[in-house]
Structures are given as structure tokens and as C-alpha cells.
C-alpha positions in Angstrom: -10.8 -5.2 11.3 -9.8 -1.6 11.7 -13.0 1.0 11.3 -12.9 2.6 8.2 -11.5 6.6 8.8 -14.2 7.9 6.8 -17.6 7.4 5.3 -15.2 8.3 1.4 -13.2 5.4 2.4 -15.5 2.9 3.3 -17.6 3.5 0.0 -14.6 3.4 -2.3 -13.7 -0.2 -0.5 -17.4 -0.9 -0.8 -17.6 0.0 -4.7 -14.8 -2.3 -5.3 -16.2 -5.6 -7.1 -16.8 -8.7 -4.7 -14.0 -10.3 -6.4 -11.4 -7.3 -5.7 -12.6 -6.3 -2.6 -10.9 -9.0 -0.4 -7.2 -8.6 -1.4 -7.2 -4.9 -0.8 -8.7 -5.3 2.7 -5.9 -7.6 3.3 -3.7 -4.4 1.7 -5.2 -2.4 4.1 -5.1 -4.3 7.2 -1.2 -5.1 6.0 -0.4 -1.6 6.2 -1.9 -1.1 9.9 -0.3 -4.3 11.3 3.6 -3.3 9.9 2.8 0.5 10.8 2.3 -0.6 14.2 5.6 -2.9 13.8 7.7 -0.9 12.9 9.2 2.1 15.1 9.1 5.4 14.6 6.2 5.2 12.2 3.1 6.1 14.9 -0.4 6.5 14.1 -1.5 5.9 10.4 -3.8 8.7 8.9 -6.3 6.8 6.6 -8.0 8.9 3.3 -8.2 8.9 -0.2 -5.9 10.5 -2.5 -6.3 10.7 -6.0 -9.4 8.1 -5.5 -7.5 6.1 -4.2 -7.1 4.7 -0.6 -4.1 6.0 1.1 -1.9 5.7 4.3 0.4 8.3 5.9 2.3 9.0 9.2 0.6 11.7 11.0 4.0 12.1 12.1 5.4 12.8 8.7 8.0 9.9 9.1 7.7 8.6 5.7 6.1 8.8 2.5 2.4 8.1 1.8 1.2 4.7 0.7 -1.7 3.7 -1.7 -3.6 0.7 -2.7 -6.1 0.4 -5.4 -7.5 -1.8 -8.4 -8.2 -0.6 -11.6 -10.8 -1.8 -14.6 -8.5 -1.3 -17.1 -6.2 -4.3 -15.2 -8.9 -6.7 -13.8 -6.9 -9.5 -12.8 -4.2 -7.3 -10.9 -4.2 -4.1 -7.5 -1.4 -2.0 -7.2 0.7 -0.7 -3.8 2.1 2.7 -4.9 4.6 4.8 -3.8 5.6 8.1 -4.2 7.7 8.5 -7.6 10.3 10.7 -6.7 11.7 8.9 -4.1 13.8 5.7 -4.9 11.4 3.5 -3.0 10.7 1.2 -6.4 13.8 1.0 -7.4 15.2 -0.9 -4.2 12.3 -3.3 -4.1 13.7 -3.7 -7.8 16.8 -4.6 -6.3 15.3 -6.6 -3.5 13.0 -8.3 -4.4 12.9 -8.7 -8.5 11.4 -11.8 -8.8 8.7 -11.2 -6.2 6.4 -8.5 -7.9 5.8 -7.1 -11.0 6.5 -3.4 -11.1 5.3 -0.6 -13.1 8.0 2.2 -13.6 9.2 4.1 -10.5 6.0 4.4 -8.3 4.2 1.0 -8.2 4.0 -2.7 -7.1 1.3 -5.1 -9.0 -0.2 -7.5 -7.3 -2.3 -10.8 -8.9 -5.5 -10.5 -6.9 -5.0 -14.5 -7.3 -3.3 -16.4 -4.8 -2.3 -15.0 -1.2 -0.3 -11.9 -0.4 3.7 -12.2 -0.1 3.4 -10.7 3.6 6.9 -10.5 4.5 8.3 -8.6 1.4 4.9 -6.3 1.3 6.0 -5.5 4.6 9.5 -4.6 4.2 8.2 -2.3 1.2 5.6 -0.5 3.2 7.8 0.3 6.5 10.4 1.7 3.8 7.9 3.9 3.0 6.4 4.8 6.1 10.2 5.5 7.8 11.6 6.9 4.1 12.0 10.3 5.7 13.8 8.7 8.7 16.0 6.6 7.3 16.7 8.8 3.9 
């Protein structure tokens, strides 16, 4: 598993509860692993934005992505997107029986059962190359 970037980051993934805590590690290594996949992305720049852990190109490629888990939805996380691109929307199109969405900036996730790798993937490289490929 990839080092955490900062001692902010580690203690938000630590003060996740036990049960939440795997899935978004999974998240978080899922982002590294397609980053590295996909070309033109480059290094990932790991921090928190808006509490919440978040991924972006150094290279300015594409658009930032976050991951989180809320107490007000215990028995979902979320992969967000930036809202005023059309990123949601095509996974709408794509994919609309593969995740649940919320409005224009947001996949949710069950934290039961695995992760749908392959679509997650294709999600998060369209973010991380948005500003390529726009």
C-alpha cells in the first residue's frame, strides 16, 4: 500500500470507522493503480480538500478526485467529481445501472459487496485526463 502523503491524510483514513475504512483504501489504492494506467495522467498529488481525501495530477491533466463516507449515509462512500464538468453525466450515460448517482458531482458506492473495478476505473481516468481530452 502507497504511504499516506500526509500526517492530515492518514488520520482522516484512520478516523474512518473499522467498518468504512477498508472500501475507501481500496478507493484510494484504485485511483493510484489507473493513474499509473492511464497516459498522460503522471504523478497523483494526494491531500484533503474539503475534509475529504483527494487526488489530483500535479500535471494539471484532469480534474481532481475525491473519496469519502459520510454519517449521515452509513451504509454508502462516495467518488466525487468536480460539478461543473460533465463528468457525471457520461457515467450516467455509461454506466446507469452500475452506480447510484447523486446530482452532477458524485458516484455512491454500497460499502457492501466488492468494488466494480473496471467501470470505477474508466470514471476516474476521465477525470484525471478531463482537461486532455475535453
Amino acid at each position: 500500500m502507497k504511504p499516506f502523503a500526509s500526517r492530515d491524510v492518514a488520520e482522516k483514513f484512520n478516523a474512518y470507522p473499522p467498518q468504512v475504512r477498508p472500501k475507501l483504501l481500496a478507493l484510494r489504492a484504485l485511483v493510484f493503480k489507473t493513474a499509473a494506467a492511464t497516459d498522460g495522467v503522471g504523478e497523483i498529488e494526494e491531500s484533503l480538500k474539503w475534509g475529504e481525501p483527494a487526488y489530483a495530477p500535479r500535471n494539471r491533466s484532469g480534474s481532481t478526485v475525491r473519496i469519502d463516507w459520510k454519517y449521515r449515509s452509513p451504509e454508502r462512500c462516495a467518488v466525487y467529481f468536480n460539478c461543473r464538468t460533465s463528468l457525471v453525466e457520461t457515467f450516467r450515460r455509461l454506466f446507469p445501472h452500475d452506480f447510484k448517482f447523486e446530482g452532477n458531482r458524485a458516484l455512491l458506492l454500497p460499502l457492501a459487496g466488492r468494488l466494480q473495478e473496471e467501470p470505477l476505473s474508466i470514471c476516474i481516468a476521465a477525470s484525471l485526463v478531463y482537461h486532455l481530452r475535453k
